[in-house]
N, C-alpha and C positions, 0 to 999 in steps of 0.2 A: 494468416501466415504465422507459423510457429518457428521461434530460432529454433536452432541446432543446441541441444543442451552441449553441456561443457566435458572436458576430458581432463585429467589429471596434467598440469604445465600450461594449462590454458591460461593468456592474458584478460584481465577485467582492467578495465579503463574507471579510475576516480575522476566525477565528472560534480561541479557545483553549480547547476542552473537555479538556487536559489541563497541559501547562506552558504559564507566562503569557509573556506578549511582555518581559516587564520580563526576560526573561534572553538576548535577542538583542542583538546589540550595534545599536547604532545606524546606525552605519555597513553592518552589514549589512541593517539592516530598509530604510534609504533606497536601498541598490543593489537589494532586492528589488521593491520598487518599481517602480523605475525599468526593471526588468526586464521585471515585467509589463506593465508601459507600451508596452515597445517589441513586445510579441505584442500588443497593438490593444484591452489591459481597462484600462476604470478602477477603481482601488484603494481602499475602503472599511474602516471598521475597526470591530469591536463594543464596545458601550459598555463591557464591563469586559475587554477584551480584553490588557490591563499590569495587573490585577489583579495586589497584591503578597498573596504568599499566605503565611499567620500558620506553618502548619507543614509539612504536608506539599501541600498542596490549598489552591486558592482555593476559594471561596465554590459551591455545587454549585449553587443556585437561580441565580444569576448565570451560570453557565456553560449551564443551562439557556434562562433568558431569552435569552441571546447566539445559542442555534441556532434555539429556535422566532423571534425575530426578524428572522435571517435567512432563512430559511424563509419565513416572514408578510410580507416587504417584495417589492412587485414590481418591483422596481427590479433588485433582484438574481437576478442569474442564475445564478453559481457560487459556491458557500463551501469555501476553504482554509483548511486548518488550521494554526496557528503551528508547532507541533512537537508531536513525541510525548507522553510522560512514562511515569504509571504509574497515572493514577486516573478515567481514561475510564467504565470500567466503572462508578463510584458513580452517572453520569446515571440507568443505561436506565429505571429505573423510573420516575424524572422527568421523561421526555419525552415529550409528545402527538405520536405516532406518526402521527395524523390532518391534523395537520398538517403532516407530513412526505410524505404520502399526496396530498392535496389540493393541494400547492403542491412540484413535482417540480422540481428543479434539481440539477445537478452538484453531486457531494462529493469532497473528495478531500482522503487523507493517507496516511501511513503508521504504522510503530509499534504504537504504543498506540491510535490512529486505529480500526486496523484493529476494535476493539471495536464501535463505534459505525457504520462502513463498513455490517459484519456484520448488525448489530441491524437499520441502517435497511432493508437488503432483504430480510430474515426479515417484520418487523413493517409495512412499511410498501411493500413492493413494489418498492424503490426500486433502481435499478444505483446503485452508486456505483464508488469508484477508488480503488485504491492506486494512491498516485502521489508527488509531491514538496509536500513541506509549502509552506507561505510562506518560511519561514527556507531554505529549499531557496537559493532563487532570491537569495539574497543569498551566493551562491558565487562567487570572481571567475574561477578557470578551473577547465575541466574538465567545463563546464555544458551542451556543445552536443547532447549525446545524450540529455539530460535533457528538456532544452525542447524538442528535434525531436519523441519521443514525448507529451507533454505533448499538443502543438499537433496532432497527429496523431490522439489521442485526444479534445481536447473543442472542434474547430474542424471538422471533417469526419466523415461519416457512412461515410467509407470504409472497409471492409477494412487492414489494416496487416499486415503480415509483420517481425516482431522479430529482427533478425541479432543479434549481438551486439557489444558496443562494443568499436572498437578499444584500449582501455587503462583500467584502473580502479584506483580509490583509494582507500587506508583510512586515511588520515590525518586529524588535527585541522585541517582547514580554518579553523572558527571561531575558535581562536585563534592560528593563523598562516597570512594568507592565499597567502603569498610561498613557503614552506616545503613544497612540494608533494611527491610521490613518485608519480609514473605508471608502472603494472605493465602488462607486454604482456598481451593477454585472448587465452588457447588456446583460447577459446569453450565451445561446450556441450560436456556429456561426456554422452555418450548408458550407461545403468547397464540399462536394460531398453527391448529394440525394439519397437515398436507402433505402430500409429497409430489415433486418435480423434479424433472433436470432442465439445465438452461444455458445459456450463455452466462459468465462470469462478468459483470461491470461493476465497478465504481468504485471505492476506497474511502477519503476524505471527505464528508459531506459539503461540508463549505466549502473547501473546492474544488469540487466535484461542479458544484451549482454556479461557480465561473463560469462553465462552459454553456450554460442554457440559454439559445436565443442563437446559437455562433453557428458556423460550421465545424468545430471542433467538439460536438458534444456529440457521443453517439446515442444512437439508439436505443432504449431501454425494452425495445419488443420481443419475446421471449427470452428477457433477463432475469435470472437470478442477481437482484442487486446487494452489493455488498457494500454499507457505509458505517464509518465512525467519526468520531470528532474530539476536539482537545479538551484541555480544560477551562476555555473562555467558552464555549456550546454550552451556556445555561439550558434546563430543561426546557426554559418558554423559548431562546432561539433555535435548540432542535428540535421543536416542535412546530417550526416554522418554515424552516429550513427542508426538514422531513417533507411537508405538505407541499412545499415550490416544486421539489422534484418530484410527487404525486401530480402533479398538474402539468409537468411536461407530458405530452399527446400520448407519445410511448409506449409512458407508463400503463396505460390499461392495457397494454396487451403483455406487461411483466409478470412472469412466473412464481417468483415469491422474495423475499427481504431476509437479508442475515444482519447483526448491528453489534457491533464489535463496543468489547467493553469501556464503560466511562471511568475519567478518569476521577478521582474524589474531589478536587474541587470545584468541580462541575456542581454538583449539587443534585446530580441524578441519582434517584432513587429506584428499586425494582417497582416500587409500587405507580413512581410516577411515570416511568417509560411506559411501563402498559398501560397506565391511561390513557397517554398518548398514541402509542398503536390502537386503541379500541377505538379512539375520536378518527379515524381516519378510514369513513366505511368503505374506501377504495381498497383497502387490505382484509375485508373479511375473507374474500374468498382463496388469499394466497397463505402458504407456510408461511408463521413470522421466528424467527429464532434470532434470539439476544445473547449478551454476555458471550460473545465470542473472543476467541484470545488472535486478536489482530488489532490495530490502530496504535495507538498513544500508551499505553501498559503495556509490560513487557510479562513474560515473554510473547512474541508473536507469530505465526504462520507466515506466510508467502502463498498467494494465490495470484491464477493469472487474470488480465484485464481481455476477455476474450475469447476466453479459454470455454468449458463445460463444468457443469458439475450436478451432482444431484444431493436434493436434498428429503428428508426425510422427519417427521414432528409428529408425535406423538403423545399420550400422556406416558409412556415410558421411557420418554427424551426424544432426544435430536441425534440425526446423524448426518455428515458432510461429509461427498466426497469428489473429491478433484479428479475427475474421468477424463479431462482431456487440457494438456496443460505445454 
């Protein structure tokens, strides 16, 4: 089940099912805004959306109410997520899946997001998007490849072919906006040749691998899967991490892997990811394509959790394209 992409004066619902808005600065929640303003949505915000949270998590019923209302209002068209965290996961049981069913609109986040992305098209049918948070868009450069994919993904029904971004970034943006470091981007690194099209799954690897064991986890069978990971994914826990979701049943019947760029204090290396893809003889026979501009670096694509796409790996590169979104 595909939403209804968006129209110029369409409402997007700010929604925080993991950290609250009270840790965005202000300044950047008003340029996020003002952001979205200028791609043709109007900005709306859920009732405990700055919920201050006592320890580690705000209120789970509250963050619940905040999506089934989103969801329930027709007014809204899309719901963005503020930012990631780490406590996504305590909703799935809390949430009327049926209403999520019943009332289909664009989702989209990243992170810890990606929990709930997951859930919603397991249990409820739904494509969603790893894409850029709210807090995303209160970025002051660096943002145009971000937003071009964005608008690309939930303003048109077209096809999109993914290049990759002239220069990418692993810096603290958020606390200094001026203080920038732009890296040239070598582009894809093709690790294993193939070509496929597939279902589009996955996002965040660790929490992606929450959902393994549940009824919230879907299917990896003719998937094209898609993961990345922060910078606490040492190489030896995405290297472990990697092979847990190799050993979901699924997986042997998956189409091929994409692996969205690491961030530098991860400690990943080109030379040690492909070892690691090569120690995992479940992957010879599918496409592997790395260094993609999605996850944790910026800038990033938006692809759907659901969707199609094919891919292609050669020794003349890679190419990626979102056929059905």
């Amino acid at each position: 089940m595909i939403p209804a992409k968006l129209q110029p004066g369409d409402e997007v619902r700010i929604i925080s099912p993991a950290e609250s808005m009270e840790i965005i600065a202000p300044d950047q929640q008003k340029l996020a805004v003002t952001r979205l303003r200028k791609s043709g949505l109007e900005v709306s915000f859920s009732k405990h959306v700055s919920d201050k949270a006592p320890l580690l998590a705000t209120s789970i019923d509250h963050r619940v109410q905040d999506i089934h209302d989103a969801f329930l209002d027709p007014a809204v068209k899309a719901v963005l997520t503020t930012i990631g965290g780490f406590e996504s996961n305590q909703l799935l049981r809390y949430i009327n899946y049926d209403i999520i069913r019943k009332n289909p609109k664009i989702f989209c986040g990243y992170s810890d997001i990606t929990v709930l992305s997951n859930a919603f098209y397991q249990k409820a049918g739904l494509v969603t998007y790893s894409g850029p948070h709210f807090s995303t868009f209160g970025m002051e450069k660096g943002l145009e490849y971000t937003l071009e994919y964005f608008e690309k993904a939930f303003f048109t029904d077209d096809s999109y072919t993914i290049p990759q971004a002239e220069t990418w970034s692993d810096d603290s943006w958020f606390i200094d906006q001026e203080k920038r470091t732009f890296h040239k981007n070598h582009g894809y690194k093709v690790i294993n040749e193939g070509k496929t099209t597939g279902r589009t799954i996955g996002g965040n690897l660790c929490s992606l691998n929450l959902l393994q064991g549940t009824e919230y986890m879907p299917s990896l069978k003719e998937a094209v899967v898609f993961v990345e990971d922060d910078y606490m994914s040492i190489p030896e826990t995405f290297d472990r991490d990697l092979q847990s979701l190799i050993h979901q049943p699924s997986f042997q019947e998956a189409k091929g892997l994409v692996v969205g760029r690491f961030q530098e204090k991860s400690g990943m290396t080109m030379e040690l990811l492909e070892e690691i893809i090569r120690t995992k003889k479940e992957l010879d026979h599918l496409p592997v394509i790395v260094n993609a501009s999605f996850g944790h670096t910026t800038p990033q694509f938006t692809f759907p959790i659901g969707g199609r796409v094919t891919l292609e790996a050669d020794r003349e590169g890679a190419f990626i394209k979102i056929i059905e979104h």
